[in-house]
Residue frames as a rotation matrix with the C-alpha (Angstrom) as fourth column:
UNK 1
0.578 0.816 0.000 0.00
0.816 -0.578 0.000 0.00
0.000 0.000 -1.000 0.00
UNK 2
-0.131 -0.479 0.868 0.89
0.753 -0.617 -0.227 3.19
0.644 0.624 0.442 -1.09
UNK 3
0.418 0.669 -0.614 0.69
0.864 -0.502 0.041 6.31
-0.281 -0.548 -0.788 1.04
UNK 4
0.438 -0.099 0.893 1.07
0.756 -0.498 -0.426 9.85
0.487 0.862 -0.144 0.55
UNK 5
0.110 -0.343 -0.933 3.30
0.910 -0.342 0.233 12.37
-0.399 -0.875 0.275 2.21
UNK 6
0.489 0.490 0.722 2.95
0.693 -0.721 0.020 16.01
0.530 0.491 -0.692 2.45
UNK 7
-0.017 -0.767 -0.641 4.95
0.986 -0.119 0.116 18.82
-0.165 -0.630 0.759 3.55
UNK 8
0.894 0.442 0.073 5.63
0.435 -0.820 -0.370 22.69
-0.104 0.363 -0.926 3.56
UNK 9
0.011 -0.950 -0.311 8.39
0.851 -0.155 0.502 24.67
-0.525 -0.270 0.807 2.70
UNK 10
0.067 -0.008 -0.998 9.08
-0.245 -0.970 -0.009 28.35
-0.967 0.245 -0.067 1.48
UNK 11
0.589 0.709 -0.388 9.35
-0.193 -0.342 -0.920 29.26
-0.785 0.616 -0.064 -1.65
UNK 12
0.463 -0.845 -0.266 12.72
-0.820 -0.295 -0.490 29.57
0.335 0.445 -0.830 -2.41
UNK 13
-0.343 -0.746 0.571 13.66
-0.754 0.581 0.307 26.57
-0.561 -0.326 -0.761 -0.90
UNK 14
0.486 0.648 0.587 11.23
0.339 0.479 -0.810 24.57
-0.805 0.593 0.013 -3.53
UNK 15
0.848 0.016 -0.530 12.70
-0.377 -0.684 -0.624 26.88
-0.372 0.729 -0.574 -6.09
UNK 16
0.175 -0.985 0.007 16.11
-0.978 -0.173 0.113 25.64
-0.110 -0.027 -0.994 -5.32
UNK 17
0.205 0.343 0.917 15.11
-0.221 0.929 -0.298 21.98
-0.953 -0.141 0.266 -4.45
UNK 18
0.432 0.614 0.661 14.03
0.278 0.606 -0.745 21.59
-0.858 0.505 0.091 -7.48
UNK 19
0.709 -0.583 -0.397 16.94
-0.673 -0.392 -0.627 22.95
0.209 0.712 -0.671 -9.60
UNK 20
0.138 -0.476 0.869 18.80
-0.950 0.186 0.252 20.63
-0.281 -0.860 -0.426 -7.91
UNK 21
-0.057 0.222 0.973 16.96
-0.094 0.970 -0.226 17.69
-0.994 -0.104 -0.034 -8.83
UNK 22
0.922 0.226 -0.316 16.75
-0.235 -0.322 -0.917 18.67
-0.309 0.919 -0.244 -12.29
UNK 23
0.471 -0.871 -0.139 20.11
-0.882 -0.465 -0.073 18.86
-0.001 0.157 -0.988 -12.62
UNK 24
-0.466 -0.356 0.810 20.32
-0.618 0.786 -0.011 15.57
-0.633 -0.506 -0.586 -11.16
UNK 25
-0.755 0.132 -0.642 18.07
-0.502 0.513 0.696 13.98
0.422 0.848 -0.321 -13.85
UNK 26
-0.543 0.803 -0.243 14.56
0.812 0.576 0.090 13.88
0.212 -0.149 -0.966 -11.38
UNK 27
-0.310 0.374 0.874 12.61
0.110 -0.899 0.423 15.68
0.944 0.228 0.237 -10.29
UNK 28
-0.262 0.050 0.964 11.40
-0.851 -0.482 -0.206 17.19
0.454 -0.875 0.169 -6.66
UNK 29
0.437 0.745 0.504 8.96
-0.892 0.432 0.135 14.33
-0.118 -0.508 0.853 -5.84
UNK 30
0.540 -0.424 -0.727 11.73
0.055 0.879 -0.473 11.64
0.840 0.216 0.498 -7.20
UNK 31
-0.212 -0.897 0.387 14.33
-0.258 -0.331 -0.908 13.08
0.943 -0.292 -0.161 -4.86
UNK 32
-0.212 0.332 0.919 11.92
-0.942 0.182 -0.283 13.01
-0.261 -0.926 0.274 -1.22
UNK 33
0.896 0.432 0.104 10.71
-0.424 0.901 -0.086 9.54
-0.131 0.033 0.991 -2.78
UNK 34
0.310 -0.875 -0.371 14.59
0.059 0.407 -0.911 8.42
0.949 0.261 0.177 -3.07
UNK 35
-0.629 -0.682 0.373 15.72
-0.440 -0.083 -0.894 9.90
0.641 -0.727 -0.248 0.32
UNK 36
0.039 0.522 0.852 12.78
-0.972 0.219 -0.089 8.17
-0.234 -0.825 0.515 2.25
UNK 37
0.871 -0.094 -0.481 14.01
-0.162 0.870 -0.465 4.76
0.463 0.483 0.743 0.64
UNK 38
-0.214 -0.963 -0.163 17.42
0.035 0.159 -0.987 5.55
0.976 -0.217 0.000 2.09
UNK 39
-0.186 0.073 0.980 15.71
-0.900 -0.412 -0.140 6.14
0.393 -0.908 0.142 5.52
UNK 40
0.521 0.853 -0.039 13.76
-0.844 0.521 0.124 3.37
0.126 -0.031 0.991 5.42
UNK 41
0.567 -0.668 -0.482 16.71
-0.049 0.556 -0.830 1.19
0.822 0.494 0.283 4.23
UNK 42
-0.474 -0.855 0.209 18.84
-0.094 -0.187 -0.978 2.35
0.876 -0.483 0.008 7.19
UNK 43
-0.139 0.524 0.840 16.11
-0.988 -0.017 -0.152 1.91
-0.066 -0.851 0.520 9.84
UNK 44
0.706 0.361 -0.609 16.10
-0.591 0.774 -0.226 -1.43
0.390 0.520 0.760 8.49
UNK 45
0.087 -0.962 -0.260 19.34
-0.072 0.255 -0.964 -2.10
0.994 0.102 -0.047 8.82
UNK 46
-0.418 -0.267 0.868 19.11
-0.787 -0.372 -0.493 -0.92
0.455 -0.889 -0.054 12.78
UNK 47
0.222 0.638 0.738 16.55
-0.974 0.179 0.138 -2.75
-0.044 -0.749 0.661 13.70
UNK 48
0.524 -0.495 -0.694 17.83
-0.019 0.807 -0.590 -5.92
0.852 0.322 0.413 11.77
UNK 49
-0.277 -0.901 0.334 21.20
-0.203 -0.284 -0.937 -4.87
0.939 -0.327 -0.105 14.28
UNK 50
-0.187 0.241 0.952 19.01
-0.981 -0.093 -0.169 -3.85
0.048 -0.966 0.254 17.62
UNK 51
0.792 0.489 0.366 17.37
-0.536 0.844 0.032 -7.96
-0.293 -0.222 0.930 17.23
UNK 52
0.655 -0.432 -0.619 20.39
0.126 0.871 -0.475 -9.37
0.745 0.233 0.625 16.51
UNK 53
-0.567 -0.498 0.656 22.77
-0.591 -0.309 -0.745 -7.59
0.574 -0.810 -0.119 19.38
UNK 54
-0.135 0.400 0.907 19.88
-0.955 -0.295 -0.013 -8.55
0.262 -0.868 0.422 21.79
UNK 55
0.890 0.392 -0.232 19.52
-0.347 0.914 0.211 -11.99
0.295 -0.107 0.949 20.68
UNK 56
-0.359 -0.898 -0.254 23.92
0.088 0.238 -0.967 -11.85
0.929 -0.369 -0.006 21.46
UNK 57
-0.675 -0.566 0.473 23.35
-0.476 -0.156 -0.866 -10.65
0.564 -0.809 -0.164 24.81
UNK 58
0.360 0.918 0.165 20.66
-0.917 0.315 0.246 -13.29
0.174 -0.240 0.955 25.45
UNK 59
0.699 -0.387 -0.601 22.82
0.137 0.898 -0.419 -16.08
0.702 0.210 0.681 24.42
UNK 60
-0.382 -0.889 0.253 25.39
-0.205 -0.185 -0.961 -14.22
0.901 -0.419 -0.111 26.42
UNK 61
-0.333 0.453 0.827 23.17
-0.883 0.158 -0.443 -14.24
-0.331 -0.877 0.347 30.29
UNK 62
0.759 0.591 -0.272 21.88
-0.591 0.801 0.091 -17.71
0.272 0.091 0.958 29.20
UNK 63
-0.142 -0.835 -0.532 26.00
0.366 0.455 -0.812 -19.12
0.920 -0.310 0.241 29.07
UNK 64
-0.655 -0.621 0.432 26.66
-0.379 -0.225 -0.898 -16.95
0.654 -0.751 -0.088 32.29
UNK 65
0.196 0.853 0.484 23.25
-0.940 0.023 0.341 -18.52
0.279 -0.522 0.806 33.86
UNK 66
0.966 -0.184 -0.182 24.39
0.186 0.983 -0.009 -22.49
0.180 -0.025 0.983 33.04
UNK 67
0.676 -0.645 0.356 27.81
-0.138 0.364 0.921 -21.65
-0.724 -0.671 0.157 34.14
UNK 68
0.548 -0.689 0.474 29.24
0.782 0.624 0.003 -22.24
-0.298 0.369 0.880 30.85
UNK 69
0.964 -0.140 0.228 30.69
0.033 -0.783 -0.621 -18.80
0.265 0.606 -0.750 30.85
UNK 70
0.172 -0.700 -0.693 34.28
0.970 -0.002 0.243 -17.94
-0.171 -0.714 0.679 31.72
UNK 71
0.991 0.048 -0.124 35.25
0.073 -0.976 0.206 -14.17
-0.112 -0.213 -0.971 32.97
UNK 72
0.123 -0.989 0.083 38.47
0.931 0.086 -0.355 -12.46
0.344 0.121 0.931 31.64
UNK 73
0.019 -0.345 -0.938 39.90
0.588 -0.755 0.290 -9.65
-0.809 -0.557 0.189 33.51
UNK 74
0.933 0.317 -0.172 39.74
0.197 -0.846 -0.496 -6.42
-0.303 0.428 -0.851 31.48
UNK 75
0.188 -0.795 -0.577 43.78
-0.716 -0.513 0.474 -6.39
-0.673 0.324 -0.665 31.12
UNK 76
-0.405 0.014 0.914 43.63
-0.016 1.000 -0.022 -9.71
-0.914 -0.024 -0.404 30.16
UNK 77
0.382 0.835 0.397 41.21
0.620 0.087 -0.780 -9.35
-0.686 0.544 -0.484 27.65
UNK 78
0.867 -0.068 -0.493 43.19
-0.274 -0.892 -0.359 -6.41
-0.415 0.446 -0.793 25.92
UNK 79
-0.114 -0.957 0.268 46.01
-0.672 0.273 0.688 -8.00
-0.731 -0.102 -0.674 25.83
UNK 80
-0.436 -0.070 0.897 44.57
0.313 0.923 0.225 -11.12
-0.844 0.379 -0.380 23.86
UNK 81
0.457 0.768 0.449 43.12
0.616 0.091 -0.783 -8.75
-0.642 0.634 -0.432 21.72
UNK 82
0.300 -0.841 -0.451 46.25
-0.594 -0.534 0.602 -7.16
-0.747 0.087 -0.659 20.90
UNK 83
-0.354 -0.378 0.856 47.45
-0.285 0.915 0.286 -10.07
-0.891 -0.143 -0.431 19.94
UNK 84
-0.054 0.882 0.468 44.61
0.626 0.395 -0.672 -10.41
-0.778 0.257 -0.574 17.37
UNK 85
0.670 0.111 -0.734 44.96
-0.224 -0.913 -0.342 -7.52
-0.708 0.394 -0.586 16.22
UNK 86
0.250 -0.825 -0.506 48.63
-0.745 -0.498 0.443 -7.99
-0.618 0.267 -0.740 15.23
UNK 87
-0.631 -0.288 0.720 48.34
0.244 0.808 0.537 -11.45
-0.736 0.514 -0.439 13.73
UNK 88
0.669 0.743 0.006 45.71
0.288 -0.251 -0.924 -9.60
-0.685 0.620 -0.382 11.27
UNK 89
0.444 -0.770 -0.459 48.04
-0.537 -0.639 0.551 -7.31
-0.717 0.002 -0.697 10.82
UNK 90
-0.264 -0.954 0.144 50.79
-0.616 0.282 0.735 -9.57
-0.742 0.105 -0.662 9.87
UNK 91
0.035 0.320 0.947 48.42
0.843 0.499 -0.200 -12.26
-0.536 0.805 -0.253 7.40
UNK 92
-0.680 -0.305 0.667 48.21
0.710 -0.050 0.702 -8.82
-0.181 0.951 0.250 5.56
């Protein structure tokens, strides 16, 4: 379903808009119908992100619930990611 979206805006900023899009090869109503695709697209993307993250730190309190977690110290942890880091590095 289709819906329609409406807005206001001076004169001159329509005036300009829409030289703009010209230029570009659309026209006023292509351009707001292009950049609310790219919104859309990216709000996608988040939420896609926000339900996977949450479904990590679910799995994550489920391991630390059954015990099957193990805690690394914060220097610890930097360290082995150092490490990581530098064998990237080094493959290239």
């Amino acid at each position: 379903m289709e819906t329609r979206i409406q807005f206001r805006v001076d004169e001159e900023t329509k005036r300009l808009a829409q030289m703009m899009a010209e230029s570009q090869g659309t026209t006023l109503s292509g351009a707001c119908r292009a950049l609310a695709e790219q919104l859309a697209e990216q709000q996608r993307k988040r939420l896609s992100h926000d339900q996977w993250l949450a479904e990590q730190v679910e799995r994550a309190f489920e391991k630390l619930e059954s015990q099957q977690a193990e805690f690394v110290e914060a220097d610890q942890a930097d360290a082995e990611m150092k490490a990581f880091k530098a064998a990237l590095k080094a493959r290239g």
